[in-house]
C-alpha positions as a Markdown table, in Angstrom:
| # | Residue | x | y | z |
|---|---|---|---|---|
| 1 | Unk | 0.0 | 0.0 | 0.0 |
| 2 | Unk | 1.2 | 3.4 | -1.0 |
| 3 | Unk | 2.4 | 5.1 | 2.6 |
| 4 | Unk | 3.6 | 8.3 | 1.1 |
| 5 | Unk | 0.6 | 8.4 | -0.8 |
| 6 | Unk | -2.1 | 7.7 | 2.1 |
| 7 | Unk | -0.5 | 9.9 | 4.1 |
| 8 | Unk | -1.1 | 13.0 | 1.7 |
| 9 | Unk | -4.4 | 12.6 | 1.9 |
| 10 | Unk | -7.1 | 15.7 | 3.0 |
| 11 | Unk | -10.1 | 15.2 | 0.3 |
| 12 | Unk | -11.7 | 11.4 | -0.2 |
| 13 | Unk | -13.5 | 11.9 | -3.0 |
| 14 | Unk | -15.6 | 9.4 | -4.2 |
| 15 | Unk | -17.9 | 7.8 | -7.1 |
| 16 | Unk | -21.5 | 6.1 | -6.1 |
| 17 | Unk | -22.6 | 3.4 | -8.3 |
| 18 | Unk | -19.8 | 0.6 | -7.8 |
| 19 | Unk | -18.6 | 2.5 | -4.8 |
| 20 | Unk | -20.9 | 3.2 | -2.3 |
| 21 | Unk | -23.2 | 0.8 | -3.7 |
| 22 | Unk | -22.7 | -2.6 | -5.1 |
| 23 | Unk | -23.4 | -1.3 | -8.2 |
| 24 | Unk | -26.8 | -2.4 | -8.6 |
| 25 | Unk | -29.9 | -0.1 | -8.8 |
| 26 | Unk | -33.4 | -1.3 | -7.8 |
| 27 | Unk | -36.1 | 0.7 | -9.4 |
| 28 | Unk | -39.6 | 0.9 | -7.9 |
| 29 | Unk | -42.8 | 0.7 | -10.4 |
| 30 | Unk | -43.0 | 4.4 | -9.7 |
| 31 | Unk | -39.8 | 4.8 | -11.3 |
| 32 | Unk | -38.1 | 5.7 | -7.9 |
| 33 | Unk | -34.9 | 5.0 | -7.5 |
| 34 | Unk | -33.8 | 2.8 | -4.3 |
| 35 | Unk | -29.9 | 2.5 | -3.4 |
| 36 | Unk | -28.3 | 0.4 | -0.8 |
| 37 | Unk | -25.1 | 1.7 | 1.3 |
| 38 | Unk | -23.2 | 0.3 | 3.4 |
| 39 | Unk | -22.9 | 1.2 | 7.2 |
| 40 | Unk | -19.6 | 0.3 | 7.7 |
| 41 | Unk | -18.5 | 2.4 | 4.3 |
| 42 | Unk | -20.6 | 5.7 | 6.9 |
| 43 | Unk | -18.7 | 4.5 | 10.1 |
| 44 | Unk | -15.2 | 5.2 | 8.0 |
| 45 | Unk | -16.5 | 8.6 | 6.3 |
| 46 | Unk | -17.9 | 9.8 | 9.9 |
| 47 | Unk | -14.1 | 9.1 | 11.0 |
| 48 | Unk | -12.7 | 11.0 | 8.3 |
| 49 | Unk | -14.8 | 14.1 | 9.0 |
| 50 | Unk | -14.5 | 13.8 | 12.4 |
| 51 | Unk | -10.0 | 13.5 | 11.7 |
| 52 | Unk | -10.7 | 16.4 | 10.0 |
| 53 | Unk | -10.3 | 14.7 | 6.5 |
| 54 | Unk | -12.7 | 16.4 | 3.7 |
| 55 | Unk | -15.0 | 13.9 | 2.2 |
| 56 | Unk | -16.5 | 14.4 | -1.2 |
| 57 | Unk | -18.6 | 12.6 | -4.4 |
| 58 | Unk | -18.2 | 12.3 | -7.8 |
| 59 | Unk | -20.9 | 10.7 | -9.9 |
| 60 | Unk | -22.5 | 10.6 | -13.0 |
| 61 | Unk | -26.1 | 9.5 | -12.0 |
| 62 | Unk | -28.2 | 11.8 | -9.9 |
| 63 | Unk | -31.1 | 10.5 | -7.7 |
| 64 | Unk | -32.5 | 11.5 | -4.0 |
| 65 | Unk | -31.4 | 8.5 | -2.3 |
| 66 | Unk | -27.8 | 9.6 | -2.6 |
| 67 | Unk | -28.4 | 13.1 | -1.8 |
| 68 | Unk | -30.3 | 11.4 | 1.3 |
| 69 | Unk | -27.4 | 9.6 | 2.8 |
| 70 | Unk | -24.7 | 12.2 | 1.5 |
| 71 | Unk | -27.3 | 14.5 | 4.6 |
| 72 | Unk | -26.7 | 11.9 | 7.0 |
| 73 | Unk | -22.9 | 11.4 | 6.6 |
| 74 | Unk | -22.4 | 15.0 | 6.5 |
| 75 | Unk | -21.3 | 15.5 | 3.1 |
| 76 | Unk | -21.9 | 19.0 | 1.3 |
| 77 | Unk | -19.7 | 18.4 | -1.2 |
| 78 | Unk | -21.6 | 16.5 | -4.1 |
| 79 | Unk | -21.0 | 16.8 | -7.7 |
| 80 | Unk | -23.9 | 14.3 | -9.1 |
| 81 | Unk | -24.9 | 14.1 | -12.7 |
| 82 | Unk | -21.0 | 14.6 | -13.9 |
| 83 | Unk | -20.0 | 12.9 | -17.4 |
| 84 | Unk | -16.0 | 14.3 | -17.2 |
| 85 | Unk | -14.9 | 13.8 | -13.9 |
| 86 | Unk | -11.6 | 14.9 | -14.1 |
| 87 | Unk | -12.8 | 19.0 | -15.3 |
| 88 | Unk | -14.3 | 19.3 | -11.4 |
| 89 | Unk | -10.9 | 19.0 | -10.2 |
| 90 | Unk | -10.3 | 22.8 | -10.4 |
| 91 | Unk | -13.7 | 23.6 | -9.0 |
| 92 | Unk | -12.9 | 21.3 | -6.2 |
| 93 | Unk | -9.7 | 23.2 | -5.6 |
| 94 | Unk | -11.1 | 26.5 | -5.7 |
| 95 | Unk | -13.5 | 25.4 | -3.1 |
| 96 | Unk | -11.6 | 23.6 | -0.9 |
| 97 | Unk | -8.4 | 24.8 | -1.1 |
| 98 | Unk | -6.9 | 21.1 | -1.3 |
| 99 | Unk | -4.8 | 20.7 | -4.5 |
| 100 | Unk | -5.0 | 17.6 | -6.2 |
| 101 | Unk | -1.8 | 16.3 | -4.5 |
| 102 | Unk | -3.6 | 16.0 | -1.6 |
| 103 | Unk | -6.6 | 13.8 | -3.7 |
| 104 | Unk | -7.6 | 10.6 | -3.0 |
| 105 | Unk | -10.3 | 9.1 | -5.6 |
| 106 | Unk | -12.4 | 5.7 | -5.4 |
| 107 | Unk | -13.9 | 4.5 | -8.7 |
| 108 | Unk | -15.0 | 1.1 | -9.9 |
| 109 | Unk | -15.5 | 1.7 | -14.0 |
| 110 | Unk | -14.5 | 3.7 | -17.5 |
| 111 | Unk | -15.9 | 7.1 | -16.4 |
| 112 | Unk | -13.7 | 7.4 | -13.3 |
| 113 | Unk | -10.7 | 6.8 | -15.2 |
| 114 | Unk | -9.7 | 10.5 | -16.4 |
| 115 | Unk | -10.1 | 11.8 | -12.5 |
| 116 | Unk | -8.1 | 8.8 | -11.1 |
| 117 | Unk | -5.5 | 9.9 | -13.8 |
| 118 | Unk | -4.6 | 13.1 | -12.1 |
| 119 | Unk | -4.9 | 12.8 | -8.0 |
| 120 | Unk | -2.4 | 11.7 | -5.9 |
| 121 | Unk | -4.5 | 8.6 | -4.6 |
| 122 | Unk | -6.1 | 6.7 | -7.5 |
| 123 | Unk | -8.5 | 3.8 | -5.5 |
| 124 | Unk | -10.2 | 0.8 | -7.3 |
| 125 | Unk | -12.5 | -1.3 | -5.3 |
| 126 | Unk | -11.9 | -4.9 | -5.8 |
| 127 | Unk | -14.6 | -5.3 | -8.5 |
| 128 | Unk | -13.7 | -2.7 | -10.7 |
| 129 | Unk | -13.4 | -3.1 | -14.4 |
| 130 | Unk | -9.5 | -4.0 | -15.1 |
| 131 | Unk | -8.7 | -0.7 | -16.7 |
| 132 | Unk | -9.9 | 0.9 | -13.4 |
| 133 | Unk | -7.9 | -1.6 | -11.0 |
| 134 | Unk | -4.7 | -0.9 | -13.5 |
| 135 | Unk | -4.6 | 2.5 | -13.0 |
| 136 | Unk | -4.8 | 2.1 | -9.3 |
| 137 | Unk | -2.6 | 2.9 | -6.9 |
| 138 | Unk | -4.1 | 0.7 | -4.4 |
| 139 | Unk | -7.1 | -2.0 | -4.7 |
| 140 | Unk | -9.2 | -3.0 | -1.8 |
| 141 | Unk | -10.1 | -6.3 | -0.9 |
| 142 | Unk | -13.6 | -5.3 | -0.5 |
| 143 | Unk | -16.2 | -4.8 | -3.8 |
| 144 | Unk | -17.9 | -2.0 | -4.1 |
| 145 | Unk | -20.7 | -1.6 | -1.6 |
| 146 | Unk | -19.5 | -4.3 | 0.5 |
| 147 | Unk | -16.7 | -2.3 | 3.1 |
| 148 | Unk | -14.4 | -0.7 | 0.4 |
| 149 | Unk | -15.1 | 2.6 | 1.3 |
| 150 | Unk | -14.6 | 1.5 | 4.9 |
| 151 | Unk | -10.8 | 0.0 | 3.9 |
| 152 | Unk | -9.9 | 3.0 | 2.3 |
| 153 | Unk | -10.8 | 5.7 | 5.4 |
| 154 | Unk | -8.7 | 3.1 | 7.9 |
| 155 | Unk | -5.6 | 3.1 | 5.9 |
| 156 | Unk | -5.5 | 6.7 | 5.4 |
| 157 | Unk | -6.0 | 7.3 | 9.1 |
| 158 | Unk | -3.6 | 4.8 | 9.6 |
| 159 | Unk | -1.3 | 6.2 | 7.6 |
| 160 | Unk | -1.3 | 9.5 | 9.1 |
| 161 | Unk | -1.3 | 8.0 | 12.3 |
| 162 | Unk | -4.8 | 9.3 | 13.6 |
| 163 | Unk | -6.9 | 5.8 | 14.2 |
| 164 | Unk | -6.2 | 5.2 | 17.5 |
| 165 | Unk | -7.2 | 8.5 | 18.6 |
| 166 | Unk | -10.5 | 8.2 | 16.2 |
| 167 | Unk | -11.3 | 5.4 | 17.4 |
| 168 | Unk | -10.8 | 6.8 | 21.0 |
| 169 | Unk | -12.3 | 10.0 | 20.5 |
| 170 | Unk | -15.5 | 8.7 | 18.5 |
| 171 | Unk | -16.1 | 5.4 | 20.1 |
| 172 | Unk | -14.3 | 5.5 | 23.5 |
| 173 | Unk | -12.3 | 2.1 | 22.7 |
């Protein structure tokens, strides 16, 4: 796992469908849109934020359910309904502050290939297409959906030597 790399880190950014989600997308007979998360992937993002680690998402669908559970984790910074991923990096800048050598991005397929081209932490969950897990930097052992999100937030803590306190701090361990 890339130390150096981890240990840059002050923006998680990352994609939904693949990510967040096992990739799969139930849709109701109304045409709503139903997403499942996973609790352990919002147990890592909480420790992030609470580290004082910026958390972020880039996706190219849009729905409700996202921007519902993006509201309960705490994240403000959502860029849904993106087709070139890699063109928000200067936005993101400007509005963070955080250059892209202090970037981490998870992705799972083709459209996440231009962003994960350009940050310092390029991410593939363990199902991702083969381009994606090529140009990784690090692969999780976890698919998309399933803890991968999760692995990603403890190695970067762990990296910059802040999970102990995190978990001390958020869960008196």
């Amino acid at each position: 796992m890339p130390m150096e790399r981890l240990d840059a880190i002050r923006l998680l950014l990352l994609d939904v469908d693949g990510v967040l989600t096992a990739g799969e997308i139930i849709y109701a007979d109304s045409g709503e849109q139903h997403k499942i998360f996973n609790a352990k992937d919002g147990v890592g993002i909480r420790m992030l934020k609470a580290a004082g680690i910026h958390v972020g998402i880039v996706t190219g669908r849009s729905g409700e359910a996202l921007l519902h559970r993006c509201r309960n984790l705490g994240i403000d910074l959502v860029f849904d309904g993106v087709r070139d991923k890699a063109q928000l990096l200067d936005p993101i800048t400007a509005q963070t502050g955080i250059g892209v050598e202090q970037i981490a991005f998870v992705g799972d397929d083709l459209p996440d290939l231009s962003i994960m081209r350009k940050v310092k932490l390029a991410v593939a969950v363990a199902d991702a297409h083969p381009a994606i897990r090529d140009a990784a930097h690090m692969i999780t052992v976890a698919g998309g959906g399933r803890g991968a999100v999760r692995e990603v937030c403890d190695a970067i803590l762990k990296a910059q030597g802040r999970w102990d306190e995190m978990v001390q701090t958020l869960f008196h361990g």
